[in-house]
C-alpha positions, -999 to 999 in steps of 0.1 A, spaced: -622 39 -464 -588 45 -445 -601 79 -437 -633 71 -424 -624 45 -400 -598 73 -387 -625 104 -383 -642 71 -367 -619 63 -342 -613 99 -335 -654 104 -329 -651 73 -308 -625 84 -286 -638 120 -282 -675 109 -272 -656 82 -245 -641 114 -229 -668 132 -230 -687 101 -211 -655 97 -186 -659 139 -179 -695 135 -173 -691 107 -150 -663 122 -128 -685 158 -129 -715 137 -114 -695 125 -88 -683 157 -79 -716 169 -71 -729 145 -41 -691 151 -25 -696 187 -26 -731 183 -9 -716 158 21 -691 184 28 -717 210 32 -740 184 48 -714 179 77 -702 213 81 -737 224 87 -744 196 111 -707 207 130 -721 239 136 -755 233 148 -730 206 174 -704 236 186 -740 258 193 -757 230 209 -724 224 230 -716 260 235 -750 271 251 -763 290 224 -795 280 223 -808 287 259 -833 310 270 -827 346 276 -851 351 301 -830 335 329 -846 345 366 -820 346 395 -833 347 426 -811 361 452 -809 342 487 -826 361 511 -806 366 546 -814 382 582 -787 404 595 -789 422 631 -794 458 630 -767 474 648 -763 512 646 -728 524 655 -722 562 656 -685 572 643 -665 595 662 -662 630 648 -631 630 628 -623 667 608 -616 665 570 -580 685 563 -578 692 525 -551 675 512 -529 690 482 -529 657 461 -503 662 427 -510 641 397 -484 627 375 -467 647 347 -468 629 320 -445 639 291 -458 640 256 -447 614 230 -418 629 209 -441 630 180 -467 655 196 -439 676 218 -452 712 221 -431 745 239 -454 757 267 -436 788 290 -448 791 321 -436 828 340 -453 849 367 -451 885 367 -435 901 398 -452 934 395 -487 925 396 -487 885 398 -506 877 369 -493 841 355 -487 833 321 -490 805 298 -468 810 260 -477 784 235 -448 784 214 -462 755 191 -435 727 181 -437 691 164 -469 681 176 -489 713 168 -511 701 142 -525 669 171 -532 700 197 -567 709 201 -570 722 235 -551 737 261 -559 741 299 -542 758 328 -560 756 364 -550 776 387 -548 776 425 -542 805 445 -525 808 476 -559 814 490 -578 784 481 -592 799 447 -593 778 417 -591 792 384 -597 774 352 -596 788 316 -588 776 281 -566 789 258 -584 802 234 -617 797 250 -612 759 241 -602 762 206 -572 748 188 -543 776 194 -523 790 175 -482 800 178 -475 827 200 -511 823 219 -510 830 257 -532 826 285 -528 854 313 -545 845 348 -544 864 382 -525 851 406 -514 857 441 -497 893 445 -466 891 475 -448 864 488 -477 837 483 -472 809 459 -499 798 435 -503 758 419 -507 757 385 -516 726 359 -515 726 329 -532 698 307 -528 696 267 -557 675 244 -536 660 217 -549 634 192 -582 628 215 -560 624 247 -558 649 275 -521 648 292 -510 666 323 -478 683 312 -471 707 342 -478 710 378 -457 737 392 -459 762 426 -447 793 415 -441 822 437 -431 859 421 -397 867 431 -386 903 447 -353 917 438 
């Protein structure tokens, strides 16, 4: 009889948990909807406040205005070209790349050495524009605009004589396109 009253109290005991878990579970459910409730109803606020919900179709009508027609004739001015030199700007240390530029005395043709270096594998374009003592410009890419390779050079004529030529030169490296030299060179008689 001992026993039973035991495996009774024991039955007893586990079925009032079971009630208490139940209980607390149901409660648990309406809490969970009031949170959702009022963060729905916080949102729809902030949109409401925030002008989310106005029309798209907005008209502005500009004022309208009378101005006096006056006509006014400039003076004639004359437009000088003006040599106008852009920043260098030096590659980061990471993409660093050897670029020789040299005239040739004998017959003035200029030339651009890629000698490659750290940043070789970012290179994919190099460009040299040329202008002459004369007012010619002269742009070509290395390669015909492909990625180059060590020991690729670009040969362009330049001025033959005592004239000087500009030349810039612009490398594309990781998507960006940096000026790295802007130099007057002149061929040198001995």
């Amino acid at each position: 009889m001992e026993f039973l009253a035991v495996a009774d109290r024991f039955a007893i005991s586990h079925y009032v948990r079971t009630q208490i878990r139940n209980i607390n579970e149901m409660k648990a459910i309406p809490m969970k909807r009031a949170i959702i409730l009022t963060a729905l109803v916080t949102l729809t606020c902030c949109a409401l406040i925030a002008g989310c919900t106005s029309p798209t179709t907005a008209e502005i009508k500009p004022v309208e205005t009378t101005v006096a027609a006056t006509t006014a004739i400039p003076p004639p001015t004359t437009i000088t070209p003006v040599v106008t030199i852009d920043l260098i700007v030096t590659l980061p240390t990471e993409q660093f790349v050897d670029l020789q530029l040299t005239k040739d005395r004998t017959n003035g043709e200029i030339h651009l050495l890629y000698n490659g270096g750290k940043g070789e594998i970012g290179v994919q374009k190099i460009r040299m524009k040329v202008t002459l003592s004369d007012g010619r410009v002269i742009d070509q890419y290395m390669d015909d605009g492909n990625r180059p390779r060590r020991g690729d050079e670009l040969v362009v004529p330049g001025t033959r004589g005592s004239g000087s030529d500009r030349c810039e030169v612009y490398v594309t490296s990781s998507g960006k396109v940096y000026k790295v030299k802007d130099e007057l060179i002149t061929s040198v008689r001995y």
